[in-house]
N, C-alpha and C positions, 0 to 999 in steps of 0.2 A: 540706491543699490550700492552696498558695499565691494570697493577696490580688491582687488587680488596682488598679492605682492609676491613674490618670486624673488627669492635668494640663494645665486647660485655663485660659487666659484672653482678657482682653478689654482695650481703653483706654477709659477714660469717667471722666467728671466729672474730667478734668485728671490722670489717675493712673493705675497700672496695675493691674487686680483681677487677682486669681488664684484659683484653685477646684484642690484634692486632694480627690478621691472615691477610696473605697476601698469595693471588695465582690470579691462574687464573677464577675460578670456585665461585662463593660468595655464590650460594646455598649450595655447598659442604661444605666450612669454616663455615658457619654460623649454619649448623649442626651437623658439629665436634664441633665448640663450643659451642655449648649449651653441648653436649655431657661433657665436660669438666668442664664446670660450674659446671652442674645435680654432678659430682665428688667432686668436692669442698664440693658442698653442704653436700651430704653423710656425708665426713670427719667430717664437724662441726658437724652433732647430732653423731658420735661415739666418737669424739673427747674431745667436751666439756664437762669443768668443771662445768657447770653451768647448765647444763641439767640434772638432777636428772635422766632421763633415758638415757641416753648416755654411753656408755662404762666405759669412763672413772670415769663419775655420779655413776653407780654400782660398780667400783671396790671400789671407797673412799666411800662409803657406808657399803657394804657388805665383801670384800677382806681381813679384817684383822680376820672376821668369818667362812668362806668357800671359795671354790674355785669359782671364778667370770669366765665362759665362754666369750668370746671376740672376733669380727670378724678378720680374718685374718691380716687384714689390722692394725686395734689397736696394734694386739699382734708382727708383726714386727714391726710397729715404736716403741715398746716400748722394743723388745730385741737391734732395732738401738741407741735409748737412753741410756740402758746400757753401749752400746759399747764405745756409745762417752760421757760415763761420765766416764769412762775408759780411755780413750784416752786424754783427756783433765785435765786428775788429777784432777777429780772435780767441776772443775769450770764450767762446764755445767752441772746440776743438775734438774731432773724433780720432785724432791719433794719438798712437802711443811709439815708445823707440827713441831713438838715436838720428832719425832721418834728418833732424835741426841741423846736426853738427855735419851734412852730405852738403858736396860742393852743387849739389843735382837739383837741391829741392831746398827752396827758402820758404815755400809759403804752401798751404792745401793744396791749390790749383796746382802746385808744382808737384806735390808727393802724390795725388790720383789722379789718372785718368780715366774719364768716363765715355765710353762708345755708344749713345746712345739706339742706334742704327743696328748694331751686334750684342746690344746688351751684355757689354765684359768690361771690366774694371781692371788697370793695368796699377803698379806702384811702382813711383820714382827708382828705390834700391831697397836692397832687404832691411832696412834700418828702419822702414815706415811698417807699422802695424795699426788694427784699424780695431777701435773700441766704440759701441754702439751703447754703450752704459747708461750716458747722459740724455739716450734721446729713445730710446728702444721702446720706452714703456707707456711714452707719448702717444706717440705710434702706433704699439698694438691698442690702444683705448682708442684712437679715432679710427682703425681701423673698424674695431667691433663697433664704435657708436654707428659709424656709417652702416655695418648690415645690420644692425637694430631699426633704424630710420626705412632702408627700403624695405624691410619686412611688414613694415607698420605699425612697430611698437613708438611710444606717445610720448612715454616720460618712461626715464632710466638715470640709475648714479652706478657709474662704475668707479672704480679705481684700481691702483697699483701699488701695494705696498703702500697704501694711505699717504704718502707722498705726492702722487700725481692723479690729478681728482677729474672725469666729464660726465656731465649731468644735462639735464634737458625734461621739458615738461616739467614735470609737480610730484609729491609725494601723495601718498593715497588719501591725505588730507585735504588735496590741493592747493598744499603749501608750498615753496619753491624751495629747491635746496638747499638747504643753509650749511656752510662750511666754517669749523672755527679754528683758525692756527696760530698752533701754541709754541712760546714759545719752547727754544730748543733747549736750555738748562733748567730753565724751573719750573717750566712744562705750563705757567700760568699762561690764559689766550689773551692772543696780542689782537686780535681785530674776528671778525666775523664778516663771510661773504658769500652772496646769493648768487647762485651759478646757474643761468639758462643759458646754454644753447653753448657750450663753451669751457674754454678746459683750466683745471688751478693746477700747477704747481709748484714745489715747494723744494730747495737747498737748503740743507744745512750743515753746518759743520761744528763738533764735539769736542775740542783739543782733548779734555779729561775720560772721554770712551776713544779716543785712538782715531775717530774719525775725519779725516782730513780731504780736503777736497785742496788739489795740485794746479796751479796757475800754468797752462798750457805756454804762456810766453817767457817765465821762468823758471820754472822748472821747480818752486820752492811750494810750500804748500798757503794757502791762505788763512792769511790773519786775522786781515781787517775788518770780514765780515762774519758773521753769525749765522745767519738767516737772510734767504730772500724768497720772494714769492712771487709770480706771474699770472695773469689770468689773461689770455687771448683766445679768438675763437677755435685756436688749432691746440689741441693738445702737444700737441709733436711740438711746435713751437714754443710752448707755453712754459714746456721742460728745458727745449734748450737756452729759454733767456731766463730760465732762473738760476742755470748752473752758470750764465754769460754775468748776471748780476751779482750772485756769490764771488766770484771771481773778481767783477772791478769794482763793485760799490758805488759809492753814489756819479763815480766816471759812468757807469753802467746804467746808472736810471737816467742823467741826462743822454746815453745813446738810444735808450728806450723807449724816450719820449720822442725822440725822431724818428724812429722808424718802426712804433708803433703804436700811433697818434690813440686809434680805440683801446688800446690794452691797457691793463692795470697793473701795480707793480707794487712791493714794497722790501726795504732793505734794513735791515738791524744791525750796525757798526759792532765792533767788538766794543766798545764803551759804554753801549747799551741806547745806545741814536735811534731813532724809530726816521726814515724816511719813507715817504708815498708817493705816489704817484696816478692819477685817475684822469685817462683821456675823454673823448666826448663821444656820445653815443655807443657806450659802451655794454657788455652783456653783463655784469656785476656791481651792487650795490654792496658796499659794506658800511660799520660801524664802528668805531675802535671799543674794546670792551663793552661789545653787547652784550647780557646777559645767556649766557649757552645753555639750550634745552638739551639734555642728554639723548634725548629722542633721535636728534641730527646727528648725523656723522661728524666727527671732527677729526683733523688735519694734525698729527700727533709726530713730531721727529723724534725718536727715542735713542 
């Protein structure tokens, strides 16, 4: 019996998502995903910065004045961002502003406060503002992966802006998903990688397209590296340790390998270095320059 595939998407957080479900049922999948979309969506208006009513809208508003109340949902990705701007010494950072140069707030823990009891988020002084950029779209993918999973869809490839990739089960071939990432100037692919149960993403940075990704500890934009790429089982995660690796480089991949023994990792110096990294028991198999079926999605920074 031939598979049903269902290709559905959405625009949100500046990008375009896309959703492949594959089973047997098309009424079903195409249910659940909209169901999954409908979540996406949610995330952008709690999520964005640029929605003056948006969660995040009223914390950088209000938050440095009273306690800003926050849906559930906001207020753990943003004790998750703590965690992993902890974890990453830094280099993964969801604030923006001046709050560095405040006698009040040296460090994240210092510039938010999180109530977990009242669900409100307080900020240090009005000099801290809060950008959800680097992790947002993590996020909305493992959220929709997760109501795909209870709903009981099998196998699915979503993504975000083809930057941040989570996949599960098989293609209608019952082949697994194969992801290929290219590099970011001459667009040839640097390695290939099969994604169960687990989420890819991908940093990069363009000097010659204007695109610049800013080192949160000084404030200067990054040079050293090019490209980096993460595969852990969290999407959310997956995002913010590839903007943490962009950032320090191969500083980065030895903090990576400590404290994310399963996860996979690779980084491309400005000189054109290829480093990697492949822990044990991991949800990803790759190949450097496998040959790429055009069939498969691939992983493209433009």
């Amino acid at each position: 019996m031939s598979m049903a595939v269902v290709l559905l998407a959405t625009y949100a957080m500046r990008t375009r998502f896309e959703l492949v479900l594959v089973g047997d049922d098309e009424p079903f999948l195409r249910a659940a995903g909209e169901e999954a979309l409908n979540e996406i969506a949610e995330l952008e208006r709690l999520l964005s910065r640029f929605r003056p009513d948006s969660d995040i809208g009223r914390i950088n508003r209000f938050a440095a004045f009273e306690s800003v109340r926050v849906d559930a949902r906001t207020f753990r990705l943003l004790q998750q961002a703590k965690r992993l701007w902890e974890a990453t010494e830094g280099a993964f950072d969801i604030t923006l502003g001046t709050w560095r140069h405040s006698q009040k707030a040296t460090s994240l823990a210092d510039a938010i406060f999180l109530d977990e009891a009242a669900m409100t988020v307080r900020l240090a002084d009005e000099g801290v503002r809060l950008d959800l950029g680097g992790i947002g779209k993590g996020y909305a993918l493992e959220r929709a992966a997760n109501l795909l999973r209870s709903s009981g869809v099998e196998s699915t490839f979503l993504h975000g802006g083809t930057s941040s990739v989570f996949a599960f089960g098989c293609d209608q071939n019952g082949e697994p998903w194969r992801v290929a990432i290219a590099h970011p100037v001459n667009g040839e692919p640097i390695t290939t990688v099969t994604l169960s149960g687990c989420g890819l993403s991908v940093s990069a940075t363009t000097p010659a397209e204007g695109r610049r990704t800013v080192d949160p500890q000084t404030g200067e934009p990054v040079r050293r590296t090019l490209l980096a790429a993460a595969v852990l089982p969290s999407p959310t995660e997956a995002e913010a340790w590839s903007t943490a690796l962009l950032v320090s480089g191969e500083k980065g991949l030895t903090l990576f390998q400590r404290q994310c023994p399963t996860g996979w990792a690779l980084v491309v110096s400005s000189d054109g270095q290829i480093e990697r990294w492949e822990g044990e028991g991991m949800c990803v198999a790759f190949a450097c320059h496998e040959p790429i079926d055009e069939a498969f999605p691939t992983v493209e920074i433009a």
